[in-house]
N, C-alpha and C positions, 0 to 999 in steps of 0.2 A: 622565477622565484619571487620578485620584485612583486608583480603582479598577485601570488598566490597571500602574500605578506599583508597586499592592501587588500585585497577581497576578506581575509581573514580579522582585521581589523576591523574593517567597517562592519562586519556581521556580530563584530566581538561589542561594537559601539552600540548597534542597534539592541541588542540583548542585554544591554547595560540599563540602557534605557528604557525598555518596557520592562525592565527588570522595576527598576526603581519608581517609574510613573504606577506599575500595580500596587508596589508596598503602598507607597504616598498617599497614592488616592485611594489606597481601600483605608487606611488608616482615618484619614480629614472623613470620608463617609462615614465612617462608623461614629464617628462625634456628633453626629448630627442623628443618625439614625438612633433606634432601641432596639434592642429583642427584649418581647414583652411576653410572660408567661401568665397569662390570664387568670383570673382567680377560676376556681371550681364552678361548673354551669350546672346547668337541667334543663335539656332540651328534648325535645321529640326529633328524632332522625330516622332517613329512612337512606340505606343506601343502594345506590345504583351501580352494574358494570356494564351495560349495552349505552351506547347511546343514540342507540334509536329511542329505547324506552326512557333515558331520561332526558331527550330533547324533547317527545311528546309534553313531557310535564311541563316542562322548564319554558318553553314556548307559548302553555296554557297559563301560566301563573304571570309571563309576562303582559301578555296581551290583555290578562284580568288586571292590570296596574292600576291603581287611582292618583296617587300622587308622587310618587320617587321609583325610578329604575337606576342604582348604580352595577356598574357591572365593569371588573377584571379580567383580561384575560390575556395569555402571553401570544398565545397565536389566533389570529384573524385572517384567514385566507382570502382570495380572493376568489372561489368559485359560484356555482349559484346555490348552495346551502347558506356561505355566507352573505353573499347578497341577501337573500332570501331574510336573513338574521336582520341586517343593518333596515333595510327595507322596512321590517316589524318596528326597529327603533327608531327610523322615521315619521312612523306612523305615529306611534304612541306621544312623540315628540310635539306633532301635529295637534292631536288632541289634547295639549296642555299641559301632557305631565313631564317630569324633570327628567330629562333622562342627562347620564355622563357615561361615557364611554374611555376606558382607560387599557392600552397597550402599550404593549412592549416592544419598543422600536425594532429593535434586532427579530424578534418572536412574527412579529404584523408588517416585516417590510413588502407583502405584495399587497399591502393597504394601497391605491393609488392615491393622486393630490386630488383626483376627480372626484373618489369616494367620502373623501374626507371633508370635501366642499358642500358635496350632495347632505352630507350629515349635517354641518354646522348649519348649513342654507335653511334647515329643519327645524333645527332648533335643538340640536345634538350639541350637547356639551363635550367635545374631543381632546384627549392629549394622546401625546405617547409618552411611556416610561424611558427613563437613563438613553436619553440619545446623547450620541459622542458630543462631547465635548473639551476645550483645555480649560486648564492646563493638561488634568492626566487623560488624555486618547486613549490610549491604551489601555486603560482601567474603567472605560466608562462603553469601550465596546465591547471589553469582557460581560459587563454588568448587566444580568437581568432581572427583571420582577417577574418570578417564576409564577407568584400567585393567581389562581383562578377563582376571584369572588364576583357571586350577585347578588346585589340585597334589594329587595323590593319590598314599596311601602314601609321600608323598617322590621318587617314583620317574618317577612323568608326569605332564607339566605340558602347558598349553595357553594360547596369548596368541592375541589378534588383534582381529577387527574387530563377531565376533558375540556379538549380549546373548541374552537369552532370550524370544523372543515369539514369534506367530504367526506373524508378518512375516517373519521368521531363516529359516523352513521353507517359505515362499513357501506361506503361507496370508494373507496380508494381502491386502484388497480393495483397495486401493491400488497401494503398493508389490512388485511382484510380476511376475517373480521376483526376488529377494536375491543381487545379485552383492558378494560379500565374503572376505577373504583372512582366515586363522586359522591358527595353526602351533600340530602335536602335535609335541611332545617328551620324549626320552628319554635318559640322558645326565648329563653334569656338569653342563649350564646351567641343571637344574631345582632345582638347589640357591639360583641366582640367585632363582626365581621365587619360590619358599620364603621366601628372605629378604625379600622384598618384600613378599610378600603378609601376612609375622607383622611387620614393620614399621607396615604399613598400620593393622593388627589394633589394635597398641600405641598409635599417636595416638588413633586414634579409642573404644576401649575400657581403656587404663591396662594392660591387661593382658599381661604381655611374657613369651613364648612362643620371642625368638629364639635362644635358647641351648639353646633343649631338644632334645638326641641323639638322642631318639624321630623325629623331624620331619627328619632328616639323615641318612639310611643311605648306605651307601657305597655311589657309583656308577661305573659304568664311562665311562670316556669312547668318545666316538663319534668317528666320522671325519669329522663336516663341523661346520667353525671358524665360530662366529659369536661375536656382543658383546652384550651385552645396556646399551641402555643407559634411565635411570630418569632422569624430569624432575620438579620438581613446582610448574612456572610461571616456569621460568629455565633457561637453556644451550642447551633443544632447537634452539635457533637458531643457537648455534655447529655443533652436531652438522650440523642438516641445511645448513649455509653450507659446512663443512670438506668432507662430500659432494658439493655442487656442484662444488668446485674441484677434485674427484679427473677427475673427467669430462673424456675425451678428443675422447670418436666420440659418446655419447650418453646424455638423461638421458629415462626416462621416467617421469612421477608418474601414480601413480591416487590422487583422492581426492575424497571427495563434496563438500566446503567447499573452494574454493580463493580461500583470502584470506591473502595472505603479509604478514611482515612487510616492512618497504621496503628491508631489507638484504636478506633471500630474493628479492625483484621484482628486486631490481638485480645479484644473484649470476644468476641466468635468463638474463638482459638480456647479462652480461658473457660468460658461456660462448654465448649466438646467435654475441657478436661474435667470438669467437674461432672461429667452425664447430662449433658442439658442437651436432647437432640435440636440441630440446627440446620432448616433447610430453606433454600434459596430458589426461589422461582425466576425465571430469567426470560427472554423470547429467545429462540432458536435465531427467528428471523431478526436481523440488524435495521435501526433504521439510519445509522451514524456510521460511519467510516472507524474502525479501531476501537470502538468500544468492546465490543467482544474482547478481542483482542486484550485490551488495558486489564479487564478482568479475568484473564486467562492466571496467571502469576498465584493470587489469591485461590482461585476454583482449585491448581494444584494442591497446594497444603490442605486447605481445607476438607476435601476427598481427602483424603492420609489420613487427617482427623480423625474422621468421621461423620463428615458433615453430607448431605444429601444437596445434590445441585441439580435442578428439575429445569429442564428448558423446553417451555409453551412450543406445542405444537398450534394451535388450530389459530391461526392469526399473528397478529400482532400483541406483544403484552406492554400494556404501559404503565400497570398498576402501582403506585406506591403507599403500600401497604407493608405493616408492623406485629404480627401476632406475639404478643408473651404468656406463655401458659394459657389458661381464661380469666385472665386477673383484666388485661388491660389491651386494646388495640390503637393503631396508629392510624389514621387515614389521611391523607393530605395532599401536599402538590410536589414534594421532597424527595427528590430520588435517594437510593443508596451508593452515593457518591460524593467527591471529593467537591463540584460544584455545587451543591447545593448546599454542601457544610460550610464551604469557605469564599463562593463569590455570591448564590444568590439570594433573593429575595424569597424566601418559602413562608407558608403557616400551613400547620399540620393540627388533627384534633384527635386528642389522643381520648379515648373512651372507657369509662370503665363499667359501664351496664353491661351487666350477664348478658341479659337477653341479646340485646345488639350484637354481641360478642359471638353468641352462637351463631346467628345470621351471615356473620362475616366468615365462622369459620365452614359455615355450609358453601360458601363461595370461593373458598381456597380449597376445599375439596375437590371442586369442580374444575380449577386453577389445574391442581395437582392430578386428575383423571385425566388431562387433554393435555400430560403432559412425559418427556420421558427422560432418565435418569443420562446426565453425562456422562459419559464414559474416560474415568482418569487414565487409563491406561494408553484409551486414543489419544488423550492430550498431552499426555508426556512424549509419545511417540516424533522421531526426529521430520522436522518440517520445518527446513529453512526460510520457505516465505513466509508461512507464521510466525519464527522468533523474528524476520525481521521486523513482523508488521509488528508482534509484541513491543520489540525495542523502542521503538518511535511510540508506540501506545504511551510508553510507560513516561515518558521524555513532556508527552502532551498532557497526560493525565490530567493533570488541574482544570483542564479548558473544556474535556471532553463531553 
């Protein structure tokens, strides 16, 4: 008894304590951080979901660099696609132009110390994003920068859903093929992307970059209006709740994690009740432990609703993507989930060009052709290893 007494205590101590090291330090971060909702843009965009086709580009536009390559991303694997990548950013590095390269500790840990050497040797300006540190540990291992920007020359930028690995290019023995949304741009709103990403640069390295006129050429504005908006574990919730309530005819979400907050579950809930149909794209296939699962709870009500729940057959889906009526689309790096609302670092570019709009939604068609209806009935059916895995989903949620 004595024993079960102190076991339970010290598990009770430890839970005390990442209890209170998460508040703490997500609070002292957000004093320092912004979420900044950028003023109304005009850009040329084009958007991509293979990424075979938007690495070709993306590879081409690098390699044509003349003087600045910055670039975000959460995951950097270490295969030979990404060798192959950093390799590119050696070169270029070589040839004199700036390159910085900015990851996500947790996202890039099969970064080696060798690769990292081989870079900076280069002339590769390297960090990584929020590595643990104290006081709070446990708030700064939760902690990601989920964003994926590249700005080159100042002039094109690219946001969206894909990192850098085998997997991206539908070489993954797994996951495969990589269904995922990513927006090239060109334009005034890659000045937004700029600032974000020499922001990023400044927490994490001291080094502040965002004044410099090198890094800011003058651009043309384009003709299709979007917003860019920046979180860094607070508001996305307003943003995507303010969304829901624009919605007349219909909302569609693609996203691989669908774990909402209780105000997003009950924003869904409130536009069924009004006739707003509401449907949810998801992957069949898992690539996380209990995420399905976390999401199981929510998909019940929702079916009862009337809400349509669509889980991607032909691949993997990592999309996160936002449809409202044709008024207005979401594209960005933000899942529909409880961590991207409340721990990490996202920017999403929400768009209001028709035209665009049709594009995206010729791509959610195709989403929804390759994909097929959940079945509530199975899911309510009695299966004790699923509510257990539920129960724990639900328990972890925040982290998932």
């Amino acid at each position: 008894m004595k024993i079960i007494t102190t076991i339970a205590s010290i598990f009770l101590l430890i839970f005390s304590w990442c209890w209170v090291d998460l508040k703490v330090g997500h609070k002292r971060y957000l004093k320092h951080a912004t979420n900044i909702k950028y003023p109304p843009r005009n850009s040329e965009m084009t958007v991509f979901t293979s990424g075979k086709i938007l690495f070709e580009d993306y590879i081409k536009e690098v390699r044509q660099a003349q003087d600045s390559i910055h670039i975000l991303f959460y995951i950097v694997k270490n295969d030979k696609f990404s060798k192959d990548f950093l390799k590119l950013l050696q070169s270029k590095a070589e040839e004199g132009v700036e390159v910085r390269l900015l990851v996500d500790w947790i996202g890039s840990k099969k970064m080696s110390r060798q690769t990292i050497q081989e870079l900076t040797e280069s002339g590769v300006h390297f960090s990584f994003c929020f590595k643990p540190k104290l006081p709070f540990l446990f708030y700064t291992i939760q902690k990601r920068n989920h964003r994926k920007i590249t700005v080159i020359d100042g002039k094109i930028g690219y946001l969206g859903g894909f990192n850098i690995g085998k997997e991206y290019i539908n070489q993954g023995e797994k996951l495969n093929p990589w269904r995922d949304y990513h927006l090239k741009m060109t334009g005034e709103g890659v000045k937004d992307l700029q600032e974000v990403f020499l922001s990023d640069w400044f927490y994490d390295t001291n080094e502040d970059y965002r004044g410099t006129p090198a890094y800011f050429p003058t651009l043309t504005p384009g003709t299709q209006a979007h917003q860019f908006v920046v979180t860094n574990g607070s508001d996305l919730e307003q943003t995507m709740t303010h969304m829901i309530r624009q919605a007349t005819k219909k909302i569609i979400i693609g996203t691989p994690y669908f774990i909402p907050s209780e105000t997003l579950f009950q924003e869904l809930r409130d536009a069924l009740a009004r006739n707003v149909s509401v449907t949810v794209i998801v992957p069949e296939i898992s690539d996380h432990a209990l995420v399905k699962e976390a999401s199981f709870p929510y998909f019940r009500v929702l079916i009862k609703d009337g809400a349509e729940i669509m889980q991607f057959q032909r691949g993997f889906y990592h999309s996160k993507v936002i449809l409202i009526d044709d008024i207005m689309c979401d594209i960005g790096t933000a899942n529909f989930d409880k961590r991207s609302c409340f721990l990490n670092s996202e920017m999403n570019c929400i768009v209001f060009d028709r035209t665009f709009i049709k594009d995206v939604e010729k791509e959610l068609a195709v989403d929804l052709a390759e994909s097929k209806p959940l079945n509530g009935d199975a899911l309510s059916s009695m299966n004790v290893v699923r509510s257990a895995k539920e129960s724990l989903a639900s328990i972890l949620s925040p982290f998932l």
